[in-house]
Structures are given as C-alpha cells and as structure tokens.
VOGU-3710 file (C-alpha; in Angstrom, 3 decimals, decimal comma):
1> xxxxxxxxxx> 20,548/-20,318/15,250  18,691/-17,278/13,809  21,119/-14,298/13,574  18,828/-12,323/16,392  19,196/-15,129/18,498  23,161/-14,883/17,972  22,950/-11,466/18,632  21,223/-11,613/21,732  23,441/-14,328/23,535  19,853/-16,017/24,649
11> xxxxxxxxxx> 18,116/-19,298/23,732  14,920/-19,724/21,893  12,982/-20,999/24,930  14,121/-19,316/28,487  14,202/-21,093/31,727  10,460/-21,231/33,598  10,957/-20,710/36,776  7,881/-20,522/39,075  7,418/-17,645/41,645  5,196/-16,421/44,408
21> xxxxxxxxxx> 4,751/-13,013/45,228  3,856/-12,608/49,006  2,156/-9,515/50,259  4,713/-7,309/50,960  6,615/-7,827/47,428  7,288/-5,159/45,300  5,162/-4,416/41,941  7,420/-5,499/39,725  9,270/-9,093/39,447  12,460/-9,894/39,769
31> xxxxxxxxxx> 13,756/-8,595/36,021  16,791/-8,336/33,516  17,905/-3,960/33,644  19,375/-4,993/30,024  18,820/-7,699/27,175  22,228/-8,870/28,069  22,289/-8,650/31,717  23,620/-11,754/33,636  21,295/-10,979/36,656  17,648/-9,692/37,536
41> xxxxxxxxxx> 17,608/-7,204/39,990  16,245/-8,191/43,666  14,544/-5,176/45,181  14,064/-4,680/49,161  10,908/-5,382/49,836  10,617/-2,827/52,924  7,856/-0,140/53,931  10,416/1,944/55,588  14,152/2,875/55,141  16,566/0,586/56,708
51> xxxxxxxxxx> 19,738/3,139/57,714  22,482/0,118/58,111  26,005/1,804/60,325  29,747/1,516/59,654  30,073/-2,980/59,542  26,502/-3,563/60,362  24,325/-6,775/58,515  20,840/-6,991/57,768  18,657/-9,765/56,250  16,355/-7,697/53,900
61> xxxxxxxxxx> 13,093/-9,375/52,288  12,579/-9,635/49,151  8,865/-10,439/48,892  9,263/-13,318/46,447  9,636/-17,515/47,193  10,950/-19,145/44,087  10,270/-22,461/42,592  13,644/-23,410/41,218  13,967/-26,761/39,014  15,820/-29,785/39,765
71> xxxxxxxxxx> 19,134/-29,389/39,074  19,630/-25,530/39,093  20,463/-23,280/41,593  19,887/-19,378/42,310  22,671/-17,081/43,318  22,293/-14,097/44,634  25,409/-11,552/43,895  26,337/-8,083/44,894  25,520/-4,952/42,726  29,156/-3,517/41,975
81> xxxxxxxxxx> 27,686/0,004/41,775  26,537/-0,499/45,396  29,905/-1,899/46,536  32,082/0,153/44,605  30,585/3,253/45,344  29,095/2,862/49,287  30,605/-0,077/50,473  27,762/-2,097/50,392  27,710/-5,815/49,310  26,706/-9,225/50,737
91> xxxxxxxxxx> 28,077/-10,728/53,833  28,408/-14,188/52,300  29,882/-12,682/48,621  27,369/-14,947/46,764  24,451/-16,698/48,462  22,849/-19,878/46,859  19,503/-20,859/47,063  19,009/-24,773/46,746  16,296/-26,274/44,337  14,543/-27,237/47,455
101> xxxxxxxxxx> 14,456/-23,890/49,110  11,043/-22,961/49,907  10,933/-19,673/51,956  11,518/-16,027/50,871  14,663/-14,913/49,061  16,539/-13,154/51,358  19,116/-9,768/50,829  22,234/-10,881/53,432  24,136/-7,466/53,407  26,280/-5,859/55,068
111> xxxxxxxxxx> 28,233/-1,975/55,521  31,927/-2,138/54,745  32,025/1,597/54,804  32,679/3,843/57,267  29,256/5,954/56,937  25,761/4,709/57,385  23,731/3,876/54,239  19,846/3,917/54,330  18,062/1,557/51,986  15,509/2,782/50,548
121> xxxxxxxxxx> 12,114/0,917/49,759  12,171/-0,748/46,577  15,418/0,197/45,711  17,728/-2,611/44,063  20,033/-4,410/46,096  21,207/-7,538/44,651  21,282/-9,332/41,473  19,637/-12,819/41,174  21,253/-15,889/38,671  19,757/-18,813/37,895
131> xxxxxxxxxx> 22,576/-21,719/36,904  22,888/-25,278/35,985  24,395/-27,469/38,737  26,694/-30,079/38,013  26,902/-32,997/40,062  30,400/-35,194/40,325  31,199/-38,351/41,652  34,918/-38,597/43,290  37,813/-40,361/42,003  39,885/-41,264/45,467
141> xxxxxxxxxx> 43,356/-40,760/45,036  45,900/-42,659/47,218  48,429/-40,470/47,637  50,352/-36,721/46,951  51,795/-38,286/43,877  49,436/-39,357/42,067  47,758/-35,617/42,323  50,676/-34,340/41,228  50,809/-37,032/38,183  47,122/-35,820/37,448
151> xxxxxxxxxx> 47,261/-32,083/37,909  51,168/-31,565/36,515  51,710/-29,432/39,531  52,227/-29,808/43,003  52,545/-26,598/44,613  49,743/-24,147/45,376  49,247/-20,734/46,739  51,199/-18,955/44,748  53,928/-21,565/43,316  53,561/-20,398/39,646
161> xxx> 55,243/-17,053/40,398  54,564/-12,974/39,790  55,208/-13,147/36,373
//
C-alpha cells in the first residue's frame, strides 16, 4: 500500500454506488466534509424552513434514491453537533436503508429540546454510511449451559461489576 494511501485510511478503488437526483435535490451530492470523514453529509432537501417544537418528528427529503450493491447497507446517523448542541437527532438513532430500497432517502428526526428548531433549506442534517453486511447462519443451542460453556459467562446486564 502506497504511503498516501496509508495516510489517508482509504482504498485504491472506492465503493460505486449509483444515485438519482430527483427534482427537488439539492446541488450538491451527498459528500465527505473531510478526507477522513466516516459519513457524507445528507442535506434537507426543502424550499422552505421546517420550525420542528419541543418532542416533535418530521420525515425530511433528501432529494436523492440510491442504488446500493448487494450486500451493503446505508445508515443514516445523527450529526453530534446538531444533537449536542440543539437537541436534535434521529428518532430511530440510526436508520438503515436495505440494498433493495428504492425510494428517496429519508431524514427521520426528531426535537429532544425544549425550544423549537427551524431547519433551514439545504442545511445538513444527517450523515450517510455505506457498510458491508455480514450474513450468519445460526448454531441452535439446546440449553442455558451450553451458552454459558460457549460465552464463559452467564450473567448479563451488568454482572461484570462497576469496576
């Protein structure tokens, strides 16, 4: 691996995803804010301001549809600025979109403040991730046991102590 390549923390040959802009999108697509970023920003795709009260949800557009590859999905993940500093995140934490998805990406978010926010048009909302899914076949265990055999432990919720 070249030493730029190390550096970068990206592979030679991204991921091609296919996307379709539909009329209402924003100029710009979906993109990284930073070389290293995790995420591309998801912008609302909305003429007019949205004002969202105290606890209240909205489903805001996006303006794309994405063509994701067997075997990958897309998650779409809070901005911590936006949550950390106005309360404002998504109501389902992280929303995936399946491989076979084929309508627009969709913003689910939601006020946890107590003071309304407005979202602006354009402005960034959400961060979108494409990952690799892995797929598992189960191995049926007969009885509490022989999890406990497997695993080493058999308590849960909050058996391994403070410390």
């Amino acid at each position: 691996m070249s030493a730029e390549l190390a550096s970068s923390g990206t592979s030679a040959s991204p991921l091609q995803v296919s996307i379709k802009r539909l009329p209402h999108a924003p100029q710009d697509l979906p993109a990284y804010a930073t070389p290293l970023s995790a995420g591309m920003d998801l912008r609302a795709a909305i003429l007019e301001p949205i004002t969202l009260a105290p606890f209240e949800r909205a489903l805001i557009p996006t303006g794309f549809i994405i063509v994701l590859p067997e075997g990958y999905e897309a998650q779409v993940r809070p901005r911590s600025g936006l949550s950390i500093k106005h309360g404002i995140t998504l109501i389902n934490a992280v929303g995936t979109i399946d491989a076979d998805y084929r309508h627009e990406v969709m913003i689910a978010v939601v006020n946890l403040s107590q003071v309304p926010y407005t979202i602006a048009p354009q402005e960034r909302l959400a961060q979108l991730l494409i990952a690799p899914i892995t797929r598992v076949s189960w191995a049926l265990l007969e009885n509490h046991q022989e999890v406990a055999l497997v695993s080493g432990r058999s308590g849960g919720f909050g058996s391994t102590g403070k410390a």
